[in-house]
KEVOLUM-811619 format. One record per residue (C-alpha): residue in one letter; x, y, z. Coordinates in steps of 0.1 Angstrom, whole numbers, plus 2048, in hexadecimal, padded with zeros to 3 digits. Example, Ala and Ser with C-alpha at 12.3 -4.5 7.8 and 13.67 -1.06 7.14 Angstrom:
<resn=a, x=87B, y=7D3, z=84E>;
<resn=s, x=889, y=7F5, z=847>;
***
This chain:
<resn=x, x=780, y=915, z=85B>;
<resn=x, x=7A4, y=914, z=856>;
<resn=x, x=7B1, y=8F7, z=843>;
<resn=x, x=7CC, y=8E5, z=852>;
<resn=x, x=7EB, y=8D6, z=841>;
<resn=x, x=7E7, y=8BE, z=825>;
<resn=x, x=7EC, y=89C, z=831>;
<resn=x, x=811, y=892, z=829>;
<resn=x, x=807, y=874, z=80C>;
<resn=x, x=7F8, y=893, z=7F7>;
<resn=x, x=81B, y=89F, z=7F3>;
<resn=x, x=833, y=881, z=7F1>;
<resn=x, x=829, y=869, z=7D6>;
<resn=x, x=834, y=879, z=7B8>;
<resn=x, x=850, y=87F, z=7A3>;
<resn=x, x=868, y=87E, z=7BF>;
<resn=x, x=85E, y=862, z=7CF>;
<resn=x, x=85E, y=84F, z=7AD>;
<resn=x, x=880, y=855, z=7A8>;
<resn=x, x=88A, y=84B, z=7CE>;
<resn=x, x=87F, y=82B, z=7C9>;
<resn=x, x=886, y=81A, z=7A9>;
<resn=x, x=890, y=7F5, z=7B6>;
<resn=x, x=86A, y=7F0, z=7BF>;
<resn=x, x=867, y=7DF, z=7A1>;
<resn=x, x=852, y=7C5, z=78A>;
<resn=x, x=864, y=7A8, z=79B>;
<resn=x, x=859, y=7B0, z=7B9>;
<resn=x, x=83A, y=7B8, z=7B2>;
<resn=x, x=833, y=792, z=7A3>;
<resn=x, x=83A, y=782, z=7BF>;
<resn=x, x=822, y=79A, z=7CF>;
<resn=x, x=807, y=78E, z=7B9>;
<resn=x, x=815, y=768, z=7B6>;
<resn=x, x=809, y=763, z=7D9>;
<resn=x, x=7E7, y=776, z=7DB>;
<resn=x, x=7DF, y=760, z=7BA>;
<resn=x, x=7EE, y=742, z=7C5>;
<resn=x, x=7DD, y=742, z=7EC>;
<resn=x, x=7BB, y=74B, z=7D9>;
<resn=x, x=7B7, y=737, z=7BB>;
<resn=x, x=7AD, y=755, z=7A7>;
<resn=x, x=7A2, y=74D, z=784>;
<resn=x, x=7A7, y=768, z=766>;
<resn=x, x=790, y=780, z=763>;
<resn=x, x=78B, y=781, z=78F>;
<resn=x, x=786, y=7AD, z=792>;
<resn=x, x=79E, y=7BB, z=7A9>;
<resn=x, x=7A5, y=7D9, z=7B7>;
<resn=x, x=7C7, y=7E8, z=7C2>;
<resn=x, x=7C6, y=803, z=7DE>;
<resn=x, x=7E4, y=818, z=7DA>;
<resn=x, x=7E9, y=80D, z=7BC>;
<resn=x, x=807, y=823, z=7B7>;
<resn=x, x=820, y=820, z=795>;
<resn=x, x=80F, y=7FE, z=78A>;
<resn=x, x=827, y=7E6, z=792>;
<resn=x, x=80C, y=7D1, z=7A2>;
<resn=x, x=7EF, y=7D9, z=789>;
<resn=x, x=805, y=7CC, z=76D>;
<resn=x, x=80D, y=7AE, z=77D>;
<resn=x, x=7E6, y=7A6, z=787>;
<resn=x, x=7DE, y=7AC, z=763>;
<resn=x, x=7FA, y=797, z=755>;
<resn=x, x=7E7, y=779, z=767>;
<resn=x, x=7C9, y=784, z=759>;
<resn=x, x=7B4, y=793, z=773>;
<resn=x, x=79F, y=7B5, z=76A>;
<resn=x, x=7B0, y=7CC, z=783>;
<resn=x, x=7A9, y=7ED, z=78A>;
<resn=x, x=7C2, y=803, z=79A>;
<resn=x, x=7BB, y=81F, z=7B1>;
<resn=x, x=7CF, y=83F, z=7C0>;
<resn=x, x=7CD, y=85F, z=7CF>;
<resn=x, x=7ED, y=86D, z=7B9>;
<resn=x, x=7E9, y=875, z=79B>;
<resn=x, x=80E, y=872, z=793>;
<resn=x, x=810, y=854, z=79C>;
<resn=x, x=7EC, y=849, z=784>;
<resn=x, x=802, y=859, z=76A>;
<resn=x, x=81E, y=845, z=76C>;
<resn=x, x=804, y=823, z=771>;
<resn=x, x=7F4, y=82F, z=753>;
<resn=x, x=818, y=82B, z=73D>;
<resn=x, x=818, y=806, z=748>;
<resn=x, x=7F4, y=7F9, z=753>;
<resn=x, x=7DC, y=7EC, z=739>;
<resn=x, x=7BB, y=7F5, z=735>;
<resn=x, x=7AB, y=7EC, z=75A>;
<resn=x, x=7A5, y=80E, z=765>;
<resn=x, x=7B4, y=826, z=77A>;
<resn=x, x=7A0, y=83B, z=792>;
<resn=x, x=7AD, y=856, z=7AE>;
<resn=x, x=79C, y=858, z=7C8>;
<resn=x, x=7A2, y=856, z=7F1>;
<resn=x, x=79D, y=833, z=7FC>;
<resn=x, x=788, y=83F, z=81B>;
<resn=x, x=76D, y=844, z=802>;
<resn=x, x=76F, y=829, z=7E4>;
<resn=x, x=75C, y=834, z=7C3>;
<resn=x, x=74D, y=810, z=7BB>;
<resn=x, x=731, y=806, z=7C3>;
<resn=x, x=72C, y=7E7, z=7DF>;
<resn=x, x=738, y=7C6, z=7CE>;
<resn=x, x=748, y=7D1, z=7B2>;
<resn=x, x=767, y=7BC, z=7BB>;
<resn=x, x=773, y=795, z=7C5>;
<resn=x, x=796, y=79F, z=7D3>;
<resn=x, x=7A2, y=7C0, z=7DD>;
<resn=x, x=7C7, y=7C3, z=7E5>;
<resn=x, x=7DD, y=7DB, z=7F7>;
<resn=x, x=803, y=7D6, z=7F0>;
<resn=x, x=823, y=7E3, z=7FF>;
<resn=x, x=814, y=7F9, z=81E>;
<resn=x, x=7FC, y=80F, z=80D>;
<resn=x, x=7E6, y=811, z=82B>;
<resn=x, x=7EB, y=81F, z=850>;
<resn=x, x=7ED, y=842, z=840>;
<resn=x, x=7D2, y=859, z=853>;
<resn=x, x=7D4, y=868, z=875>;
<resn=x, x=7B9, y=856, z=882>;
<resn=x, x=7B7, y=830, z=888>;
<resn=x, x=791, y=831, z=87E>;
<resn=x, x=799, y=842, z=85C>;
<resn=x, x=7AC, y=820, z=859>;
<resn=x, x=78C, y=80D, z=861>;
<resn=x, x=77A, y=81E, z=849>;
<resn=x, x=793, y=815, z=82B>;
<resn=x, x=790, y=7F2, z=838>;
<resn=x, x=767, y=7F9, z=83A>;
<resn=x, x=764, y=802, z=81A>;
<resn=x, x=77B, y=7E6, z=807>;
<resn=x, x=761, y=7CF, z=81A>;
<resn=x, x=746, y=7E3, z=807>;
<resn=x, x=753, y=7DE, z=7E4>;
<resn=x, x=75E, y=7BB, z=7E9>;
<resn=x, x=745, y=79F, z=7DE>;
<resn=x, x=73E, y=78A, z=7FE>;
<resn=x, x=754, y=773, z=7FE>;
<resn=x, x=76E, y=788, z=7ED>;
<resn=x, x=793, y=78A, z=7F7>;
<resn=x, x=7A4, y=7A5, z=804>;
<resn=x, x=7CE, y=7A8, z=809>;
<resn=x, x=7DE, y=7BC, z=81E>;
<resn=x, x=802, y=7BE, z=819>;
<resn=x, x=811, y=7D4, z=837>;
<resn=x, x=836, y=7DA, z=849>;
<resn=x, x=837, y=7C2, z=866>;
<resn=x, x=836, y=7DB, z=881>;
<resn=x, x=850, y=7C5, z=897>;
<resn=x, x=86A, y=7C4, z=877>;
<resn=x, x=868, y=7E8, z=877>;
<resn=x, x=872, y=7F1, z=899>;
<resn=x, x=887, y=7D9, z=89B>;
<resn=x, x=89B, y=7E7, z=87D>;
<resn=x, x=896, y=809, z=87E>;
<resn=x, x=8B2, y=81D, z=86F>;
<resn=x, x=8B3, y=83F, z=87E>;
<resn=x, x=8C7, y=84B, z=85B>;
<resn=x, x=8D4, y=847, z=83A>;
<resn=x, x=8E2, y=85A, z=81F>;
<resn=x, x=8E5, y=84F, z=800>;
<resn=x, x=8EB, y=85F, z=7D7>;
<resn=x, x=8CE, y=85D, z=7BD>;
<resn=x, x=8D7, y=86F, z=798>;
<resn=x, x=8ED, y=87F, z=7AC>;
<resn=x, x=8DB, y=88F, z=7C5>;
<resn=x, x=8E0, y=886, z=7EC>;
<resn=x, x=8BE, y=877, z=7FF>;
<resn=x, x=8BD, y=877, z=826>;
<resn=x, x=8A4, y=862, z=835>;
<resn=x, x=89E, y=867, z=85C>;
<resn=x, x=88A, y=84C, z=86B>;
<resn=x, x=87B, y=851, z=88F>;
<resn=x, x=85C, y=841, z=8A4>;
<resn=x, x=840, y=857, z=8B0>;
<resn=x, x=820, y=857, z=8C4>;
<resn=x, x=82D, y=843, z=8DC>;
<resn=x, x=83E, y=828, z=8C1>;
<resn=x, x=81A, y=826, z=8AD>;
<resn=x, x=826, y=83C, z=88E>;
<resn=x, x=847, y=836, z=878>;
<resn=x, x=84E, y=857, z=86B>;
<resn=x, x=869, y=85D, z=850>;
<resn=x, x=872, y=87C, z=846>;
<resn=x, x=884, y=87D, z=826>;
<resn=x, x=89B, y=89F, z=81C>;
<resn=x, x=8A4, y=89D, z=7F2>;
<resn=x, x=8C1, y=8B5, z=7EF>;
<resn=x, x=8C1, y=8D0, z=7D4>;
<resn=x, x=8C9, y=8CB, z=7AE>;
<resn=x, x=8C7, y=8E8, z=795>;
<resn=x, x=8A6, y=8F6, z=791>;
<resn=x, x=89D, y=8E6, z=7B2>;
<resn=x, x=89B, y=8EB, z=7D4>;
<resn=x, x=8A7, y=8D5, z=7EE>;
<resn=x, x=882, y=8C4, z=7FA>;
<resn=x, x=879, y=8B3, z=819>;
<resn=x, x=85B, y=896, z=81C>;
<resn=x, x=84A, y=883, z=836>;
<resn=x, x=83C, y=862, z=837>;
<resn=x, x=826, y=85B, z=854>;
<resn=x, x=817, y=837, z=85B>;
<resn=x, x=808, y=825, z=87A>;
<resn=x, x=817, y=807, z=880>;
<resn=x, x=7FA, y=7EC, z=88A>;
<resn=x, x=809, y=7CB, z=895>;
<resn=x, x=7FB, y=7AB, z=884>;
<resn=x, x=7DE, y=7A4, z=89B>;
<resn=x, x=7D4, y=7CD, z=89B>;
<resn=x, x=7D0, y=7C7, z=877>;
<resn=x, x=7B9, y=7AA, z=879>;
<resn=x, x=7AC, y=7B9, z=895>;
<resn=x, x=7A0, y=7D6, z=879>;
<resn=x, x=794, y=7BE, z=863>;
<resn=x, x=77F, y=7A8, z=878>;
<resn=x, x=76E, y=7CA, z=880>;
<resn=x, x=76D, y=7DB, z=85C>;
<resn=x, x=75B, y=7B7, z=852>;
<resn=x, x=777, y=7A1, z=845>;
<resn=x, x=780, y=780, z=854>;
<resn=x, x=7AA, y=77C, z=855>;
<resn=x, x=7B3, y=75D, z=84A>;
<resn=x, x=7DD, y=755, z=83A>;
<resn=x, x=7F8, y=76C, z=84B>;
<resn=x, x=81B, y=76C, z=836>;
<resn=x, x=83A, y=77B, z=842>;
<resn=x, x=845, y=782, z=81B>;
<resn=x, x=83C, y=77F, z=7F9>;
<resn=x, x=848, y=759, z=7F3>;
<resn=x, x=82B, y=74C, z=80E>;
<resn=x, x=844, y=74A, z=82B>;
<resn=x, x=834, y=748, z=84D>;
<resn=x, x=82C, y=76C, z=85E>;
<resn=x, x=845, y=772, z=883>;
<resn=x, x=854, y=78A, z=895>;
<resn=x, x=875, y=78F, z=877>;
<resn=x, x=861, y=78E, z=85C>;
<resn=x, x=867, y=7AE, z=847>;
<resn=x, x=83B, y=7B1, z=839>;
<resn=x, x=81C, y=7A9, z=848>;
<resn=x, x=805, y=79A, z=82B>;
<resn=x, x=7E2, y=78F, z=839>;
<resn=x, x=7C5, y=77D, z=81E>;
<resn=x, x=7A3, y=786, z=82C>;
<resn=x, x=783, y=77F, z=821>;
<resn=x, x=761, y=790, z=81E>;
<resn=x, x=74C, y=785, z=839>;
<resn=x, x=72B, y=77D, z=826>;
***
């Protein structure tokens, strides 16, 4: 059987994307966790898991209020460059479709900053959904913090340019499959001892109720809807889609 192309989140979150986007920082990042810990109630010592867990920004702000967190990615550049600032939680790659824990092992699972919608298939993004439920203790929270589909094509900037260290980054922006994909397709120009490089970043855009629509079916009851990381109310301008769901027991 021929293999097809590898999918396009093999290839982008490396070096390159690391050093497109330094101002997703620690700040941030607290008020991501401010709000799952404020909305829960979680105690120190409350196991989490962070799907796409990236750099670290987010593990070493969930650790910092004392919760064991365990931080999980399918790049190993980026575990690398979580492994120069997380503590000692764990880091595991892995796909997400197919979680190495076994059922229960966690109280709140959390994905932050759109690190789901990836796959071709819709049902490849019901079984990432299916199998948080799984490792979640009933009862057990799950956040999903997504872009709010009506914010994005509302705001969709076809193109910008812009300099980093010097080197000139075009990002094209467009809508496919019929408005149910964002697609960005980033072009690094070349620097010595390096080729000019092109990226893609591919992600379904689910509206707020497709989402929860998910969840109810992948086992996990939506609850709180924000619009951003300071609690404000969820509507059609709000730049993220955060939902708190809980394990159906």
């Amino acid at each position: 059987m021929t293999k097809g192309p590898l999918p396009w989140f093999r290839d982008w979150f490396g070096a390159e994307y690391l050093a497109l986007y330094p101002h997703r920082d620690r700040a941030e990042a607290r008020r991501a966790v401010d709000l799952l810990r404020q909305e829960t109630g979680r105690e120190p010592g409350t196991r989490v898991l962070d799907l796409g867990c990236g750099a670290g920004r987010h593990l070493v702000e969930l650790e910092d209020i004392g919760y064991r967190a365990t931080g999980l990615d399918l790049s190993m550049r980026m575990l690398e460059a979580a492994a120069a600032v997380a503590g000692a939680g764990g880091l595991v790659r892995a796909d997400m479709r197919l979680l190495p824990f076994v059922s229960g092992s966690f109280d709140v699972v959390t994905s932050y900053f759109t690190s789901f919608g990836y796959f071709d298939r819709e049902h490849e993004d019901l079984q990432v959904l299916r199998e948080v439920r799984r490792v979640l203790v009933p009862g057990g929270t799950f956040l999903l913090d997504f872009m709010n589909a009506d914010h994005v094509v509302a705001n969709l900037r076809d193109e910008d340019r812009r300099t980093v260290s010097g080197v000139e980054v075009v990002q094209e922006r467009r809508l496919a499959a019929e408005g149910r994909i964002v697609e960005k397709r980033i072009t690094v120009g070349a620097r010595e001892g390096r080729a000019r490089r092109e990226f893609v970043e591919r992600v379904r855009l689910y509206r707020p109720w497709e989402l929860e629509s998910l969840l109810g079916r992948a086992g996990l009851a939506p609850g709180a809807r924000f619009g951003g990381y300071d609690g404000m109310p969820l509507s059609q301008s709000s730049a993220r889609c955060i939902i708190l769901a809980e394990a159906r027991r």
